[in-house]
C-alpha positions in Angstrom: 0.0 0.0 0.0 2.8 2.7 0.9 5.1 3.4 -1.7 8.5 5.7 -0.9 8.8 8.2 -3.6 12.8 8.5 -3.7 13.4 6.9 0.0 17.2 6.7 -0.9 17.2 10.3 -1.9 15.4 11.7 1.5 17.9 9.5 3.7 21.0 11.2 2.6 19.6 14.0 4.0 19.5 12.5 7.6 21.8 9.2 7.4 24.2 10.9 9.9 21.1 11.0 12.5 19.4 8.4 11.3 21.5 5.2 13.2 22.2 7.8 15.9 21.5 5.9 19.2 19.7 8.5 21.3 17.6 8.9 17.4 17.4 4.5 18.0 16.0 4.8 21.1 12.6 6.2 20.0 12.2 2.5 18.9 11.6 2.0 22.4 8.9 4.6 23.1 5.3 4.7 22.3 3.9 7.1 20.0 0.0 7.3 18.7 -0.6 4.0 18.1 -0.2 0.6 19.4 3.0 -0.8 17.9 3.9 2.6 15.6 7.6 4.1 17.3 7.9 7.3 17.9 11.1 6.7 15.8 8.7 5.4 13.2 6.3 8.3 14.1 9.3 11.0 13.8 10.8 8.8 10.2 7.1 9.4 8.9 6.5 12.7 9.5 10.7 13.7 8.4 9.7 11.8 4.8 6.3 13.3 4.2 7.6 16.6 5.6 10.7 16.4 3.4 8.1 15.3 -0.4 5.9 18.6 0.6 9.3 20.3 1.0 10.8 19.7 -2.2 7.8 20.2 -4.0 6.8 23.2 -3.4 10.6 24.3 -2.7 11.4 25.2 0.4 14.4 24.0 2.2 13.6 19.8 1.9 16.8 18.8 4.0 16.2 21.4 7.3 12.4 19.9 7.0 13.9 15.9 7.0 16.5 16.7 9.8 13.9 18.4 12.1 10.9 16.5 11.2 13.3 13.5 12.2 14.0 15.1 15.4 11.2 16.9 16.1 10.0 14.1 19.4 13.4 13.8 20.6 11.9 13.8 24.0 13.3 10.1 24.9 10.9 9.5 27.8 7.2 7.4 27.4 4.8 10.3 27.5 1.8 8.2 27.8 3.2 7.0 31.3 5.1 9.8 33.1 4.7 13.7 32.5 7.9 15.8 31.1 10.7 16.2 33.1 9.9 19.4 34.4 6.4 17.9 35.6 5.1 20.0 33.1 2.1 18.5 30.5 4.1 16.6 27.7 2.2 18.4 24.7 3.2 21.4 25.6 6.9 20.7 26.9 8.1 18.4 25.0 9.4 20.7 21.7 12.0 22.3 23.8 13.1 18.7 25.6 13.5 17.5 21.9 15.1 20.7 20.9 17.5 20.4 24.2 18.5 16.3 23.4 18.7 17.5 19.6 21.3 20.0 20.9 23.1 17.8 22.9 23.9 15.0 20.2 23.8 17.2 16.8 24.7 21.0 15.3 21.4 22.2 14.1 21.0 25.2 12.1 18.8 28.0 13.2 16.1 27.0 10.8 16.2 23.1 11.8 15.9 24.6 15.4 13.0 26.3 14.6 11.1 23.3 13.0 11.2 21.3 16.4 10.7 23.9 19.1 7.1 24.8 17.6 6.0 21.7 15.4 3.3 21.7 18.6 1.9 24.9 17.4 -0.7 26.3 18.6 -0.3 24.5 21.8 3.1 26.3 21.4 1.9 29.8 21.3 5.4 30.6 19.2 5.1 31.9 15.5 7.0 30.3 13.1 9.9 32.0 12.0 9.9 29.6 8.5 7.5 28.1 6.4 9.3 24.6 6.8 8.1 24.6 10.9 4.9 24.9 9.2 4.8 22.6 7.1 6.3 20.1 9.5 4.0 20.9 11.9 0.9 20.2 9.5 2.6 17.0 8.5 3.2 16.0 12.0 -0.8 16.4 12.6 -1.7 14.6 9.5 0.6 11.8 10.5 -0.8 11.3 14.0 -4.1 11.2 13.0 -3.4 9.0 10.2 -2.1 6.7 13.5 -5.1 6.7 15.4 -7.1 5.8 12.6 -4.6 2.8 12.1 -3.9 4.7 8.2 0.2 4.1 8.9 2.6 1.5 7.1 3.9 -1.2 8.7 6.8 0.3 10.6 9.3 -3.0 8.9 8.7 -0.9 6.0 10.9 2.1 7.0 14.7 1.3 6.5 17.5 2.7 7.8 20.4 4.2 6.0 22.5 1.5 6.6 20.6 -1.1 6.0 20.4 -3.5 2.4 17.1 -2.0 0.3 14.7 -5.0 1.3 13.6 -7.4 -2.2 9.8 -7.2 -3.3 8.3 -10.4 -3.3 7.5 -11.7 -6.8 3.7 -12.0 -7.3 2.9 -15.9 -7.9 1.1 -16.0 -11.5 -2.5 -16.9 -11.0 -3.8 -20.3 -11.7 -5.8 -20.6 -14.8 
């Protein structure tokens, strides 16, 4: 059902965050829907985010490399509140922008995309039309979740990995 329009293409613009391990470990956390990653989540919204991006020509790679980061929170939301006891929806951009801070050099722009992908819960403008459209993306993506609309996270690969064979349709019996 899902088809990835120039996959390769969009993962060398985040292969050096991509097998990251603090980027890995959003395997381990839940996102919108039973058995969809965060990491799956944040891979999702980067690619869709990244297609919208280059085709109406705006800055594709900022829009993969922050779309890809923009849950960098690294703790399960659905179980514990943000570390600053504050309520996770509206917290957790600048957690993710702090652990994107900590592990990668972001430009200002890239920045921008995951401190207010939340917007309006946010109440911060954005400062580029890339935060905008990752933060539509990232909407459209979680409720494509919930309504179980998703691939099947074995589908997303990383940059390191072998591009996985197609299985050969069996000719049907006459």
């Amino acid at each position: 059902m899902w088809t990835f329009f120039e996959y390769e293409t969009y993962l060398t613009a985040v292969d050096d965050l991509m097998d990251h391990p603090a980027v890995r470990a959003m395997e381990r956390l839940p996102q919108h829907a039973k058995g969809f990653s965060c990491f799956h989540h944040s891979v999702w919204v980067s690619y869709w985010s990244w297609r919208v991006c280059l085709w109406i020509g705006l800055d594709a790679c900022a829009a993969a490399r922050g779309g890809l980061l923009h849950d960098l929170y690294l703790y399960d939301w659905t179980s514990q509140k943000a570390p600053n006891g504050k309520w996770h929806g509206t917290e957790h951009p600048k957690t993710a922008l702090k652990n994107a801070q900590t592990f990668f050099s972001l430009s200002e722009k890239e920045r921008d995309i995951i401190v207010k992908h939340m917007w309006p819960l946010t109440l911060r403008p954005y400062r580029y039309l890339e935060s905008l459209v990752v933060s539509c993306v990232d909407k459209v993506c979680a409720v494509a979740e919930l309504l179980r609309l998703h691939p099947d996270p074995a589908a997303f690969r990383t940059a390191r990995q072998e591009p996985r064979l197609r299985p050969v349709p069996r000719p049907r019996a006459a």
